[in-house]
N, C-alpha and C positions, 0 to 999 in steps of 0.2 A: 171766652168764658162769659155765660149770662150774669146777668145780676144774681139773680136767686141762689149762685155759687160763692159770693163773696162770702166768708168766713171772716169771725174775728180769731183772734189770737189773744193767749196770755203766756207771756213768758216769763219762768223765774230767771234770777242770775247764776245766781252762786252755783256753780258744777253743772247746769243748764246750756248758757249763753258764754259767761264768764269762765274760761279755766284755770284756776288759781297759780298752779305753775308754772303755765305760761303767761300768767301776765295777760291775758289778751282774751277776743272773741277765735276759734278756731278759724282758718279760711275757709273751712266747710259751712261753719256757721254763718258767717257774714255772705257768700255764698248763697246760701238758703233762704237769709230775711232780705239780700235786696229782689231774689227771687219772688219774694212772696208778696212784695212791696210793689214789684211791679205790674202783678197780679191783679192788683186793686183791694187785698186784703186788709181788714184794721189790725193794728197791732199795737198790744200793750206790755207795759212791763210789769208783774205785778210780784216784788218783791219782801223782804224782812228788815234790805236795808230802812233807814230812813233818808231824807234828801242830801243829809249832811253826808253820810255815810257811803256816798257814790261819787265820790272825789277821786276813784283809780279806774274808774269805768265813765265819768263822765263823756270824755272825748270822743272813745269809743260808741257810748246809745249816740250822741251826737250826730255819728254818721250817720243817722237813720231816721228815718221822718215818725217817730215811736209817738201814735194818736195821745197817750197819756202814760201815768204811771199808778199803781197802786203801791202806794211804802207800806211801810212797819205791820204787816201783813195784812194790808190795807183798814189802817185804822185810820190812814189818809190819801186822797188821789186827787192826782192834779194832772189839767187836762189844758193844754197850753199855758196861758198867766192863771187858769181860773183853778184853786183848790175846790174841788166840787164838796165834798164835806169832811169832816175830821171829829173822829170819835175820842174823846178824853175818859181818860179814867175818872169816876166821879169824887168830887173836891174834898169829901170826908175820906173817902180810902186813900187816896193819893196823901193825903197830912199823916194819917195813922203810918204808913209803911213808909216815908222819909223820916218821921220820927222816931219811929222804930230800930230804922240803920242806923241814925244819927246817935240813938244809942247803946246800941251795940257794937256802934266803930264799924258799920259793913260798907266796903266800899260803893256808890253804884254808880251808872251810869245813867241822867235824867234825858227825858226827852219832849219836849214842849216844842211848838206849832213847828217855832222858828230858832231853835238852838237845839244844841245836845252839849250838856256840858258833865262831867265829873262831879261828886261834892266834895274830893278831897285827892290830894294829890295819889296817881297811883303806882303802883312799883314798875319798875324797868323793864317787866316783863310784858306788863300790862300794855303799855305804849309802845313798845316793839310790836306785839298782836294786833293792835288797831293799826297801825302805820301797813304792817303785812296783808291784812286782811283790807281794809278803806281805803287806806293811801291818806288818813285824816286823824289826829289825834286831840279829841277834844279840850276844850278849855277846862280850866278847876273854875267851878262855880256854887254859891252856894242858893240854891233853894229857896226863893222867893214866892211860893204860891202860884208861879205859873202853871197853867192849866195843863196837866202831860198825858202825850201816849202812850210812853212806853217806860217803865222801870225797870232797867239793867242793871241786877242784883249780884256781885260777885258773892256769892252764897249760894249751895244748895236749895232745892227745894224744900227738903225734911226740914232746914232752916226757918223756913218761911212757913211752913204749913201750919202751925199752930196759932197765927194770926190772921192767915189767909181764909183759912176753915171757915167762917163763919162772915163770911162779905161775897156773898151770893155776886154781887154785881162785877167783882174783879175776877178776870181768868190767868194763876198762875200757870206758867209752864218752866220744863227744864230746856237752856241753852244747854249743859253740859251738866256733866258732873258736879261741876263746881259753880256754876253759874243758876239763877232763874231770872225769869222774865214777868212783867207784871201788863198786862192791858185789858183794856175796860172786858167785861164778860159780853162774850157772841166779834168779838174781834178775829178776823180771822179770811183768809184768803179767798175763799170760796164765795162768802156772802158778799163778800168788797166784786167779784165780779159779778154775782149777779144783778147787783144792783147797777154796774158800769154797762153791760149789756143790755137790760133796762131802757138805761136812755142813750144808748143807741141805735134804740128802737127794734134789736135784734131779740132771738132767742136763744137759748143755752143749747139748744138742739147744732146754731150756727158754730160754736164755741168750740175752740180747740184751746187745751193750756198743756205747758210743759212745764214738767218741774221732778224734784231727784230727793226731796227729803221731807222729813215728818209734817213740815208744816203746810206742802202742796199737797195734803193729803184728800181733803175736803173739796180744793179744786180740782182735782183728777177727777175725782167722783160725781163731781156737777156738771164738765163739762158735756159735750156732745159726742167731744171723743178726749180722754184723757191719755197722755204720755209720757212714760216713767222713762229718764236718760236710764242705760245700762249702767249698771254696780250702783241703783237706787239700793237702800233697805227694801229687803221682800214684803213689808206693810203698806211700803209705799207703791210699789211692781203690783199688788191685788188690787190698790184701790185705781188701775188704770186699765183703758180698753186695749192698751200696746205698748210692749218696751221695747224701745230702740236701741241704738250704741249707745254705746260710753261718749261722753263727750268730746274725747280725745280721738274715737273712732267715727267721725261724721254723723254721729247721730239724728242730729235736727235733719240735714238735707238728708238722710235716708229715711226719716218718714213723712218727709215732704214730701220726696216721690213715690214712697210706696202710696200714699194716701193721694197722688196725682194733684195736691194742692198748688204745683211747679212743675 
């Protein structure tokens, strides 16, 4: 394979890489990336978790010589020791919407450079889901003015909306129904790699990313060739050049090889 054939890669986790019910990377998938690994391909991860938040998968990327990673939907990436940059919510939004919860009793979850902590203890349920989902149950902490990425709001959206409306520079989204999330405005998957492509002196033309839900949506769209895992949302299947299997069905190595990247 020439030079001019090396591809970068981005890869989500969650229902991507990682299969939640099994715990593990599929054999197809691991499989596939030390394929692509031996290829001479870059490979990145570019996820929602934060670094904290990769406590049940750590062992597992481990295996893999992974060039960097993009967290909290690349609001920050880090590329061996070196955080290349980190986008904070700005210091007046971030005080208004901790003060906000703090008094209306809303639980959240804070997220700053180098912690993720709670501000207030949370129910049973709460830390059985993070234990499920991370494999890491953060600290109760209170809210000291550290500079943060990401505000993990157990509260709807409609919740939020009436203070959020009018602070142009934060971008709310929904985790769930019951959940929003808070990070700086223009935060988001897609621009985090193109600027990681950038200086890797690549193009987006080289770029291949995979990923299965609402917030890969932007990097399917960017990349050169985007790829929705089977059983994506159909929003996320348009915004992609090809949908493969399901992740439980070898999806990664079958459009590894259909696309002859292995």
């Amino acid at each position: 394979m020439g030079h001019m054939e090396k591809k970068i890669f981005f890869f989500d986790i969650d229902g991507t890489l990682y299969d939640q019910k099994l715990g593990t990377f599929p054999p197809s998938t691991q499989d596939a990336l030390r394929q692509l690994f031996a290829q001479g391909h870059r490979m990145f991860i570019a996820t929602s978790r934060s670094y904290e938040e990769m406590e049940n998968v750590r062992s597992l990327i481990n295996q893999f010589p992974f060039c960097g990673f993009l967290y909290v939907d690349g609001a920050s990436v880090q590329c061996g020791k070196t955080w290349r940059f980190t986008k904070f919510i700005p210091p007046k939004a971030a005080l208004d919407i901790m003060k906000f919860c703090q008094r209306e009793n809303i639980l959240v979850r804070w997220q700053a450079a180098d912690k993720l902590c709670f501000n207030k203890r949370p129910a049973e349920r709460i830390t059985r889901e993070m234990e499920r989902m991370f494999g890491y149950i953060p600290p109760v902490q209170g809210w000291e003015g550290e500079p943060l990425l990401r505000i993990a709001i157990y509260a709807p959206v409609d919740a939020m909306a009436p203070l959020c409306r009018n602070m142009p520079e934060i971008f709310c989204s929904a985790l769930s129904l019951r959940m929003s999330a808070i990070t700086r405005s223009g935060v988001e998957k897609g621009s985090a790699m193109r600027a990681q492509v950038e200086r890797e002196g690549m193009t987006l033309s080289d770029t291949i990313a995979f990923g299965d839900s609402f917030v890969d949506q932007e990097m399917l769209r960017l990349a050169g060739v985007g790829i929705a895992m089977g059983g994506s949302p159909e929003c996320v299947k348009a915004c992609a050049n090809y949908v493969t299997a399901p992740i439980t069905q070898g999806g990664i190595l079958q459009a590894c090889r259909d696309f002859g990247w292995i």
